[in-house]
FIROFI-184227 format. One line per field, with one value per residue (C-alpha): x, y, z; residue in one letter. Coordinates in steps of 0.5 Angstrom, whole numbers. Each point is the difference from the previous one (the first is absolute). Example, Ala and Ser with C-alpha at 12.3 -4.5 7.8 and 13.67 -1.06 7.14 Angstrom:
% FIROFI-184227
u <- 25,2
v <- -9,7
w <- 16,-2
r <- A,S
END
This chain:
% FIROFI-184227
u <- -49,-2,-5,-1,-4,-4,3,-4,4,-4,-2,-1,-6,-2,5,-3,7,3,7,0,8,0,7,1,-1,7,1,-2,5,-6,1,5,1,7,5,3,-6,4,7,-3,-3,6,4,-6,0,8,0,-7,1,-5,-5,-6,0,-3,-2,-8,-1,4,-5,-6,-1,-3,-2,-6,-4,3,-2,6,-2,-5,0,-1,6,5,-3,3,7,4,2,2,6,0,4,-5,1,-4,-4,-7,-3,-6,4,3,-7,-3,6,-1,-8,2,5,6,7,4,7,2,7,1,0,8,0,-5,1,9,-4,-4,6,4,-5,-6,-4,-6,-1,-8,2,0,-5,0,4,-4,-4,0,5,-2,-2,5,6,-3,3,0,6,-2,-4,2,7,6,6,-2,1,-3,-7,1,-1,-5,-5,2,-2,-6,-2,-5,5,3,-7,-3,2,2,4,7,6,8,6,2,-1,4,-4,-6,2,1,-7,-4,3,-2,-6,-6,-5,-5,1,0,-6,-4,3,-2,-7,-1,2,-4,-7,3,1,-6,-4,4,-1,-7,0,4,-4,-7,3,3,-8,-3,4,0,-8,0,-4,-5,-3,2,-4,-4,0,1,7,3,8,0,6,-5,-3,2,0,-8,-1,3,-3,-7,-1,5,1,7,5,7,5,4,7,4,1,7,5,6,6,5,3,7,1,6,3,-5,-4,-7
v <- 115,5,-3,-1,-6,-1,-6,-6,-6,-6,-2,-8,1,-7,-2,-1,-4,5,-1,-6,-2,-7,0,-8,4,2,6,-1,1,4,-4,4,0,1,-5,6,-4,-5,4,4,-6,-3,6,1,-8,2,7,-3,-7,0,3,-5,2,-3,1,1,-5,-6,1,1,-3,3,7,4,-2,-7,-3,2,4,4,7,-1,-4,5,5,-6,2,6,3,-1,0,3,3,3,-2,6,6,-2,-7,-2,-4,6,3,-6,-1,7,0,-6,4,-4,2,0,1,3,3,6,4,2,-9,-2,5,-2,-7,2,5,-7,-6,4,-4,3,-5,3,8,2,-5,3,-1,4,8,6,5,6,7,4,-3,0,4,-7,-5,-6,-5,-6,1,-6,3,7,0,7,-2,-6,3,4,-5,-5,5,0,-7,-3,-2,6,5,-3,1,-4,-6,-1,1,-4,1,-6,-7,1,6,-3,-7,7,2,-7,0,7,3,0,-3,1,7,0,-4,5,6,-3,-2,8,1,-5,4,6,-2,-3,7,4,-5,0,7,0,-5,4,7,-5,-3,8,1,-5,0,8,-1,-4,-5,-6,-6,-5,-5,-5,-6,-4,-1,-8,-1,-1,7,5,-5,-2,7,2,-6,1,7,2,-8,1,-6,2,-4,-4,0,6,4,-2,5,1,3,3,6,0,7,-1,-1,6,-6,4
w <- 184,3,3,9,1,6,3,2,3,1,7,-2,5,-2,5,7,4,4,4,6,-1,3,4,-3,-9,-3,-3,-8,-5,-6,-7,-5,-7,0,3,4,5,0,1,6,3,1,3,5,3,0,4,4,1,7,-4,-4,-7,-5,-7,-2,-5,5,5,-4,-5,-7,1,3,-6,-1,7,3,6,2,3,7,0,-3,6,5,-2,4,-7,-7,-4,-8,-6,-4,-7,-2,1,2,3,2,6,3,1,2,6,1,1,5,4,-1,2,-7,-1,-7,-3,1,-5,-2,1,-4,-6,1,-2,-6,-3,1,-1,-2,6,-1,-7,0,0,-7,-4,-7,-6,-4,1,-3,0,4,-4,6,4,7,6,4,-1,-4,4,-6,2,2,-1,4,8,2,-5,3,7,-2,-2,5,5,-2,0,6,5,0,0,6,7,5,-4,2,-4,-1,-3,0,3,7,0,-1,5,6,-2,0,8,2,-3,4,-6,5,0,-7,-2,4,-4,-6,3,1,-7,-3,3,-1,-8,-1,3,-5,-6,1,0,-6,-5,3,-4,-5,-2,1,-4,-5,0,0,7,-1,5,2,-3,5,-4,5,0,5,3,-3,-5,-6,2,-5,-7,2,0,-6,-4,3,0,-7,-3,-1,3,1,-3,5,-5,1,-7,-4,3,-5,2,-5,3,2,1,4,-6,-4,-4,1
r <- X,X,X,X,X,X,X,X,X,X,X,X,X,X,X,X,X,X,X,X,X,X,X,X,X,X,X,X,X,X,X,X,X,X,X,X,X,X,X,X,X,X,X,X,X,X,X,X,X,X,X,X,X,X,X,X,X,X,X,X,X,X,X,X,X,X,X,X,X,X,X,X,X,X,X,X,X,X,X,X,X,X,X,X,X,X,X,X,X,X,X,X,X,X,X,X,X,X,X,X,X,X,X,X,X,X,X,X,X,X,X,X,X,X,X,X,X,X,X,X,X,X,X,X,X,X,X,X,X,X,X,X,X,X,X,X,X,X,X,X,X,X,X,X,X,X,X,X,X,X,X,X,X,X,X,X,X,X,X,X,X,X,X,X,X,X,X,X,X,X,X,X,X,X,X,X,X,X,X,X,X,X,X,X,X,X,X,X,X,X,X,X,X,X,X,X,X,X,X,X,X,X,X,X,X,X,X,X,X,X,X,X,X,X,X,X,X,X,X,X,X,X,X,X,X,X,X,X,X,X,X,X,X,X,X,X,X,X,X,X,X,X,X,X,X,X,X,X,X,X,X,X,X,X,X,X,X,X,X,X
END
């Protein structure tokens, strides 16, 4: 397009657990999209069998929104196990924020997955979108079929632009790791990038709101940090509610197959 974007990753700072592994808590398998959990689950319970593992939605029961667990809880556990099923989740920043140890497929893994299974079944939502005026200089990003526009997108999703998050190739390589790697030292490395993220970010959305209000001064108009917060304030002051439902999202493309 074109265009260079600032980039602004969420610091899911509503989330207050840190890390405090409890040496009696399993390694927790993340949930998937794709069977290819269930596939890489077992292969890792064969190549490490003295290592608890267990699947998120076996032991906690429902999700965080559900009633299933809670943060802190997460943060009791040395690490957690994912397959990304798409580019970008809130769950990965939240885990982040709380400084847990995460094992991802590396790249060259994950994208051998997508080329074969397409086990990122959320990366390419649309089914319908506007043929571009120019070809782009950059490798489809709705491709199936096409290894190095795979990589390349791949490359750039969540799991594989922060630092610190451990990588295997394979679930021999990944029993090898769950043994060995200090999570502590990762943990802390983490926790350093997370201040260090969160100092940037807000020196980023301060230039992004000078400039968005051409340099006025920021309002006083006083609010607090309770979770009704913002829709009391928009209510009060404009008289406007924000609809609950999401809007209908249709998805009519298949640019795969060169229906825009």
């Amino acid at each position: 397009t074109g265009i260079s974007p600032i980039f602004l990753p969420s610091l899911a700072g509503y989330v207050s657990a840190r890390y405090a592994p409890q040496t009696t808590r399993p390694f927790l398998f993340a949930r998937s999209h794709h069977h290819v959990q269930n596939m890489l689950f077992d292969e890792i319970r064969r190549a490490a069998p003295g290592v608890p593992i267990v699947k998120m939605e076996k032991y906690y029961k429902g999700s965080a929104a559900g009633g299933g667990y809670e943060y802190w809880q997460l943060a009791r556990h040395p690490a957690l196990i994912f397959v990304p099923y798409t580019k970008s989740t809130m769950s990965f920043f939240e885990w982040y924020r709380m400084a847990i140890p995460m094992f991802v497929p590396s790249i060259q893994l994950l994208a051998q997955w997508e080329l074969k299974l397409h086990v990122m079944v959320e990366r390419i939502y649309w089914r319908g979108a506007t043929s571009p005026l120019r070809a782009p200089k950059r490798p489809n990003p709705n491709a199936l079929v096409d290894k190095l526009a795979i990589r390349h997108w791949i490359k750039l999703s969540d799991p594989y632009i922060f630092p610190h998050i451990q990588y295997f190739d394979s679930a021999d390589d990944l029993a090898a790791k769950l043994r060995t790697t200090d999570l502590p030292t990762v943990s802390a490395a983490m926790e350093a990038h997370n201040l260090d993220l969160e100092a940037k970010s807000r020196r980023k959305w301060h230039s992004v709101l000078t400039t968005l209000f051409e340099n006025q001064r920021p309002g006083s108009w006083p609010t607090d940090n309770s979770p009704d917060a913002f829709d009391t304030a928009l209510r009060t002051r404009f008289g406007l509610t924000l609809p609950r439902d999401e809007p209908e999202c249709k998805r009519l493309s298949a640019p795969e197959l060169g229906h825009w």
